[in-house]
C-alpha positions as CSV (number, residue, x, y, z in Angstrom):
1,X,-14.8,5.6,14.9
2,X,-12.6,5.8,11.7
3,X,-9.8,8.8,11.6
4,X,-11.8,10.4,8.8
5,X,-8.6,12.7,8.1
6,X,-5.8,9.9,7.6
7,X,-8.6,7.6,5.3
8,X,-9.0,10.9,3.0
9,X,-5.2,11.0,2.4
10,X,-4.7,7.7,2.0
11,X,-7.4,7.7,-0.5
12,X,-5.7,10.5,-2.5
13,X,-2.4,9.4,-2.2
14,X,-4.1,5.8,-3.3
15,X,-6.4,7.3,-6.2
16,X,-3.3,9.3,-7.3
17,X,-0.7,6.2,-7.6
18,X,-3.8,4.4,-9.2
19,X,-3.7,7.3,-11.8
20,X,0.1,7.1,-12.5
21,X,-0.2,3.1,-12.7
22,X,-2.9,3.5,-15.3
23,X,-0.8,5.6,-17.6
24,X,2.5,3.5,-17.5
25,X,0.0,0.2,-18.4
26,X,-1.3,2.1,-20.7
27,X,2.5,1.9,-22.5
28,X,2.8,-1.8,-21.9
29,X,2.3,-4.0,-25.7
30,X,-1.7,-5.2,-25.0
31,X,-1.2,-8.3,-24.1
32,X,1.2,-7.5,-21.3
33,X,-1.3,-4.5,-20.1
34,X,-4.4,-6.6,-19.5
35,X,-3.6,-7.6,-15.8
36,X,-2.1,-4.4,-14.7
37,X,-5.1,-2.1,-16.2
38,X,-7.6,-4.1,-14.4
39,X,-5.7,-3.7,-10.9
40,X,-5.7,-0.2,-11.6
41,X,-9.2,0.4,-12.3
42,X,-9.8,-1.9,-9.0
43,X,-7.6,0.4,-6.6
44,X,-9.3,3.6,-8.2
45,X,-12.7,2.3,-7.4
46,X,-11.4,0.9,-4.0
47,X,-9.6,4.8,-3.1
48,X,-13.0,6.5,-4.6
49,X,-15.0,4.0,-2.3
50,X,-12.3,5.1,0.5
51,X,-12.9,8.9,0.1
52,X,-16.1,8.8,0.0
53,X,-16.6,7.4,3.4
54,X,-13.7,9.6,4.6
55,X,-16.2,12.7,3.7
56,X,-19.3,10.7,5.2
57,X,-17.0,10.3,8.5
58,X,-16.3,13.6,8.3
59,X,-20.0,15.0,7.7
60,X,-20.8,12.5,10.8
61,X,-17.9,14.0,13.1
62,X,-19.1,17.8,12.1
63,X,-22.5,17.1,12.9
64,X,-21.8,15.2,16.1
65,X,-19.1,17.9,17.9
66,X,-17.2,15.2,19.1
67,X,-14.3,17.3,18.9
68,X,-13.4,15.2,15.9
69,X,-13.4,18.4,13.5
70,X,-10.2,20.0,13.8
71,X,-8.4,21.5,11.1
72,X,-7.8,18.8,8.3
73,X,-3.7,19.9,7.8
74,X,-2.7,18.4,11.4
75,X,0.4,16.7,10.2
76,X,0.6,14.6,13.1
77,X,-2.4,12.3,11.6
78,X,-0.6,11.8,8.9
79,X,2.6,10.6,10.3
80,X,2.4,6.8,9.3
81,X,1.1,7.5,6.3
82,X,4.4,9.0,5.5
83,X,6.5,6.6,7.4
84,X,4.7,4.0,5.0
85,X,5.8,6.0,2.1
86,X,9.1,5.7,3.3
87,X,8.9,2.0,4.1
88,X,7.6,1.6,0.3
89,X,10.5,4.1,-0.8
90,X,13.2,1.6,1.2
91,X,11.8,-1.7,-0.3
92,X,11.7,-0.1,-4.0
93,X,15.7,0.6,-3.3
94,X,16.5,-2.7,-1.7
95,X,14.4,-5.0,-4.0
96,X,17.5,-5.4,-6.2
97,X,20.2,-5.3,-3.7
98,X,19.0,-7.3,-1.2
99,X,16.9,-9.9,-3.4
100,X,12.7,-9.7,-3.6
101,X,12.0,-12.4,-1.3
102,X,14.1,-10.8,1.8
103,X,12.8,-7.2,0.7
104,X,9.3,-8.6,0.9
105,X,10.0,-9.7,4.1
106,X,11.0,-6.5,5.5
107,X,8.1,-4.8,3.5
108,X,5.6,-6.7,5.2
109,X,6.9,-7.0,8.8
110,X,8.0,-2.6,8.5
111,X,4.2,-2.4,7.3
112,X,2.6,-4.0,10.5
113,X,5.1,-2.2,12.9
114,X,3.7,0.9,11.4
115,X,0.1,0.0,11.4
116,X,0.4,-1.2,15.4
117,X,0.0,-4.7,15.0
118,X,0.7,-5.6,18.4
119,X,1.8,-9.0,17.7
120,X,5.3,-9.1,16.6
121,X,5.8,-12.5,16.5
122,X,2.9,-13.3,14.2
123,X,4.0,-10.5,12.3
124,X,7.1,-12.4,11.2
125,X,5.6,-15.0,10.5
126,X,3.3,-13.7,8.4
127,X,5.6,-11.4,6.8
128,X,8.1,-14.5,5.7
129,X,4.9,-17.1,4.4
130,X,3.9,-13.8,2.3
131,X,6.9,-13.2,0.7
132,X,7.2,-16.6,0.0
133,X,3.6,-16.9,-1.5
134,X,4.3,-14.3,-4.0
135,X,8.0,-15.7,-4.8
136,X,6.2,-19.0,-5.6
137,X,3.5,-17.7,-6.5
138,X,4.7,-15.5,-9.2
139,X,8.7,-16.7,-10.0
140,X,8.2,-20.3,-9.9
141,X,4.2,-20.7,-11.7
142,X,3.9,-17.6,-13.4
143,X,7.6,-17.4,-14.3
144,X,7.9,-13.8,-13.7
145,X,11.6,-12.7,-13.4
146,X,12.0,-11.3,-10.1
147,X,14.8,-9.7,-8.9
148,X,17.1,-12.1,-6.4
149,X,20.3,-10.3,-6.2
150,X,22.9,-12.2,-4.5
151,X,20.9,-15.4,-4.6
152,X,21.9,-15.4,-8.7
C-alpha cells in the first residue's frame, strides 16, 4: 500500500516547483525556453497524475478502516520529504563551491540514504556513474557551462 499522505505532499510541493519553473522559462529568450517549458509541463502532469492517486489511495484507505485515515498534518510522514528539501537546499549551495560533478555525487547518494535504499554500496556507485552521465552528458556534448569550482 502507498503512504497516500507523503505522495499528496510531494505532489504539491512537485506541482508547485513545476509552477515556479514555468514562470522563470517563461523569461528565458525563446529559443533557450523550449527545453525547459516542456520539462515543466511534463513534471506538472506527472505531480497532477501523483495527486490524484494520492486522493484515490486515500478514498481507498477511508473506505477500508485500515487505520490508514489519521489526520493528514502528522508531521512525522513528512519527515523525508523535508530532509530531501534540505539535501536539494545543500547541493544548490555547494554546486559552486565544491564543483557539479562532486555535488552530484553527494546529491544522488544523500537521496537514496533518505529514500532507504538499503544497498549502500550500489548506491555509490550509482551515485558517481550519474554524476558523470550528466557531466558528459551535458558539459562535454551539449556544452553546457557547468559549474566546476576548484577543478577551473
Amino acid at each position: 500500500m502507498t503512504n497516500w499522505k507523503q505522495d499528496s505532499a510531494i505532489a504539491c510541493f512537485l506541482g508547485g516547483f513545476s509552477t515556479l519553473f514555468y514562470i522563470l522559462a517563461k523569461g528565458y529568450p525563446a529559443d533557450a525556453n523550449t527545453f525547459p517549458l516542456i520539462l515543466c509541463v511534463l513534471l506538472g502532469i506527472l505531480s497532477f497524475c501523483l495527486g490524484l492517486q494520492a486522493l484515490i489511495g486515500a478514498r481507498n484507505a477511508a473506505r477500508s478502516g485500515d487505520g490508514n485515515t489519521v489526520r493528514f498534518v502528522e508531521w512525522i510522514w513528512y519527515k523525508r520529504v523535508f530532509v530531501q528539501l534540505l539535501i536539494i537546499a545543500a547541493f544548490i549551495l555547494l554546486i559552486h563551491v565544491v564543483s557539479f560533478p562532486l555535488a552530484g555525487v553527494l546529491l544522488c547518494f544523500a537521496t537514496a540514504c533518505n529514500g532507504a535504499y538499503p544497498n549502500k554500496k550500489f548506491a555509490i556507485i550509482f551515485s558517481i556513474g550519474t554524476s558523470a552521465f550528466v557531466f558528459v552528458a551535458f558539459k562535454i556534448l551539449l556544452e553546457v557551462p557547468l559549474p566546476l569550482a576548484f577543478f577551473e
